[in-house]
matplotlib code that plots the C-alpha trace (Angstrom):
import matplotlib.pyplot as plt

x = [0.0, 1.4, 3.1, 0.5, -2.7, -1.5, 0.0, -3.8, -5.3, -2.7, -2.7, -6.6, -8.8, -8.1, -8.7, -12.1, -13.2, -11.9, -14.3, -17.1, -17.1, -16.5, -20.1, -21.7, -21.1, -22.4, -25.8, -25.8, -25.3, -27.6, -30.3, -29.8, -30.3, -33.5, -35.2, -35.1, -35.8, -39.0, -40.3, -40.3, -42.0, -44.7, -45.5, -45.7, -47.8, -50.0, -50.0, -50.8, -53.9, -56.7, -55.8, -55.0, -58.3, -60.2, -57.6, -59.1, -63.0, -62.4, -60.9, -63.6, -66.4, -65.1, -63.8, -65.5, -64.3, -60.4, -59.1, -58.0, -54.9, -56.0, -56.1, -52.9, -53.8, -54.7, -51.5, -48.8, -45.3, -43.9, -43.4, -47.0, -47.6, -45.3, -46.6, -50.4, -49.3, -47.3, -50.7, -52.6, -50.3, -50.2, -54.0, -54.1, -51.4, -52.9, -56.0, -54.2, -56.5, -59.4, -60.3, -61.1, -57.3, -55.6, -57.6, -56.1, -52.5, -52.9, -54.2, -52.9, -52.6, -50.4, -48.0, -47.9, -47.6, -44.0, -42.5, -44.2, -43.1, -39.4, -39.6, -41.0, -38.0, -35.8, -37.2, -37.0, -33.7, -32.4, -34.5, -32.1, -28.8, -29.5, -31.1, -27.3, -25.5, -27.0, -26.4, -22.8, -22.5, -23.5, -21.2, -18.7, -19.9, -18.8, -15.4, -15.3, -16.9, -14.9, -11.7, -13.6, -14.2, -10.5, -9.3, -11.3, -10.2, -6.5, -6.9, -8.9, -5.9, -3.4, -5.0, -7.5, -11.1, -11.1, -9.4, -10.8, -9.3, -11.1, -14.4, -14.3, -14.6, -16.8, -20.4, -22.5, -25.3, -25.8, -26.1, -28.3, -26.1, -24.6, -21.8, -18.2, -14.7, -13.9, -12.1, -10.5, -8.3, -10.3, -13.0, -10.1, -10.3, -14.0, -12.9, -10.1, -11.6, -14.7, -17.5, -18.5, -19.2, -21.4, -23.8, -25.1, -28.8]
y = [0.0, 3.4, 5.5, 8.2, 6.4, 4.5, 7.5, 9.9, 6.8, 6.6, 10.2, 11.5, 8.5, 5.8, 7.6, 9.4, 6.2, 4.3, 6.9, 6.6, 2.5, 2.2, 4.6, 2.5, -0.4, 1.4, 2.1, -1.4, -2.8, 0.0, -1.1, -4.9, -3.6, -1.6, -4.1, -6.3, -3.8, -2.9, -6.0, -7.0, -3.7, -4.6, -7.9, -6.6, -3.9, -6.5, -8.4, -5.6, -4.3, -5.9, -5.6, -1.6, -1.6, -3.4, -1.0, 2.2, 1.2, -0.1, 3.5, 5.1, 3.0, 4.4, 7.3, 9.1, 12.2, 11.2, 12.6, 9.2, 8.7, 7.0, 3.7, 2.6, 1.8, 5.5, 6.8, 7.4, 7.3, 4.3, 7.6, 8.6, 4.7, 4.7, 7.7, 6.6, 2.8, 4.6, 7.5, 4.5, 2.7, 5.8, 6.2, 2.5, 2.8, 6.0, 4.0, 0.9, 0.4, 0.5, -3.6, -2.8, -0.8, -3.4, -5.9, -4.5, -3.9, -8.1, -8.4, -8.9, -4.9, -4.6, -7.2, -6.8, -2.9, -2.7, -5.4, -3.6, -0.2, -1.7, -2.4, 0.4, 2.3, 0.0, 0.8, 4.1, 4.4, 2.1, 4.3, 7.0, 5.2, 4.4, 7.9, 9.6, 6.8, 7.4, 11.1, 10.1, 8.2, 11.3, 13.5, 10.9, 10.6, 14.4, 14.1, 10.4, 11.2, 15.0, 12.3, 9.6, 11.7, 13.6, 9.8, 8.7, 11.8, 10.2, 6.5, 7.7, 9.8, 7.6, 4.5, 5.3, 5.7, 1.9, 0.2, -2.3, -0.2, 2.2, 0.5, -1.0, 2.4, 4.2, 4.0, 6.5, 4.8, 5.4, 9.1, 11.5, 13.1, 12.0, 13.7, 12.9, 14.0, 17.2, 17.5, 20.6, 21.8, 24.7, 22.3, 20.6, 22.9, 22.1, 18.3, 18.8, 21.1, 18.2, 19.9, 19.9, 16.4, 13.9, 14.5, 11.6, 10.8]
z = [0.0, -0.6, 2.2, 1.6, 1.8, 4.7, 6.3, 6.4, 8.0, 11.0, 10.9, 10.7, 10.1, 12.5, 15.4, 14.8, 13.1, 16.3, 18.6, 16.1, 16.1, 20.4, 20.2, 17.4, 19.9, 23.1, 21.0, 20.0, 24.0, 25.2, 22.7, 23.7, 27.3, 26.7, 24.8, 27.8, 30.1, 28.1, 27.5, 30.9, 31.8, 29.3, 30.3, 34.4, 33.1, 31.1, 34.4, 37.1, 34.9, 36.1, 39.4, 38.6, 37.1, 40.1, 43.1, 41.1, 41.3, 44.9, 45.9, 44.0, 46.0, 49.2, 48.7, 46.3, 46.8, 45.5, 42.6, 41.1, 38.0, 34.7, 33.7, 32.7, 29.3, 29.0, 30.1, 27.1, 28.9, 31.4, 33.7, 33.9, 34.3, 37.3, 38.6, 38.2, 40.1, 42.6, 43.4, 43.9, 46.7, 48.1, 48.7, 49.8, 52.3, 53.7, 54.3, 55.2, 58.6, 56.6, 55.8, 51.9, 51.7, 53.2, 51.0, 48.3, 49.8, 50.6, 47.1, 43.3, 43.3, 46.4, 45.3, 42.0, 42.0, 43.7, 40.8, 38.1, 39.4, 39.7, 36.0, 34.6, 36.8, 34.6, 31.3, 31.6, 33.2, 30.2, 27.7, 29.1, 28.8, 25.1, 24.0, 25.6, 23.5, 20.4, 21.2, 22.2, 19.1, 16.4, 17.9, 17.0, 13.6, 12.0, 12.8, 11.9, 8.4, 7.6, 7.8, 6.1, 2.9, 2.9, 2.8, 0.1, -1.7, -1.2, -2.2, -5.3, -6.7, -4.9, -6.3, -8.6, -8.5, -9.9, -7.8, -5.4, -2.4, -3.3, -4.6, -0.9, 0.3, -2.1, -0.4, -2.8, -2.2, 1.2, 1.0, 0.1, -2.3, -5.6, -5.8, -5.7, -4.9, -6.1, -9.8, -9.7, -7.5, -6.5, -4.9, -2.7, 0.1, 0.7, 0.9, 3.0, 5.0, 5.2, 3.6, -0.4, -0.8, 0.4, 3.1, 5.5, 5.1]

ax = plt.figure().add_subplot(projection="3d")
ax.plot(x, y, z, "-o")
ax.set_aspect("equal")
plt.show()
């Protein structure tokens, strides 16, 4: 391989690239991570419904008066979710010497509630972890792709724009726009400078 095309990798490739492939495989562990933690949210959610359901008319009954949260199915966001399970143990514990709260506390709803409320604390907390990656992960990506197009600049001159090097590296299709490296030499600057060419999708 020649000196120069091996010499702008070392020099301003590898390491962006490096940064931008570490984050690619923090989103990838992150999203692993919340797709468990979600799933098991939704399925202690699917499991503490009825019993949510049955909690809310029993409160109602006797204490009319309460302002009570929504169903769970009519609440958008695993927060709200938590926050409507969590309202709910709250009114029941307040009224905990009262046979029907404590009924309920003894119930499917008091121990089911705690579990699901774990969970949903999980999923979100996860949700957090993998929205930071993927923000981690396209700050990465500029730098990585400025030094990805002022290399692919070099191996086309270096080697030519048919050469399987650069063939391997020539990924047109996967952007937006068709254009290519620059063919003057007033249009170097922009390349070198990483704007002018292709921009991401």
């Amino acid at each position: 391989m020649k000196v120069s095309v091996v010499g702008v990798y070392r020099d301003q490739l590898q390491e962006p690239a490096d940064t931008f492939r570490a984050e690619q495989a923090r989103v990838t562990a992150a999203e692993s991570a919340w797709a468990k933690e979600s799933t098991e949210a939704i399925k202690a959610l699917n499991n503490l419904d009825q019993p949510f359901r049955e909690a809310r008319a029993v409160v109602a009954a006797y204490l009319p008066n309460e302002v009570l949260p929504d169903t769970l199915k009519a609440l958008s966001t695993d927060t709200d979710k938590q926050r409507a399970i969590e309202s709910l143990l709250t009114i029941s514990d307040k009224n905990h010497e009262q046979a029907w709260a404590a009924n309920l506390l003894a119930g499917d709803f008091g121990v089911r509630a705690p579990t699901t409320i774990t969970e949903l604390r999980e999923s979100v907390a996860a949700n957090k972890v993998l929205s930071k990656a993927k923000a981690d992960r396209a700050k990465a990506f500029g730098p990585a792709y400025e030094q990805y197009l002022a290399f692919k600049w070099v191996v086309r001159e270096a080697l030519g724009s048919k050469s399987k090097q650069y063939k391997r590296i020539h990924v047109r299709g996967s952007f937006s726009s068709g254009r290519t490296e620059p063919t003057t030499a007033a249009a170097a600057p922009a390349v070198a400078e990483g704007g002018g060419e292709e921009t991401p999708s």
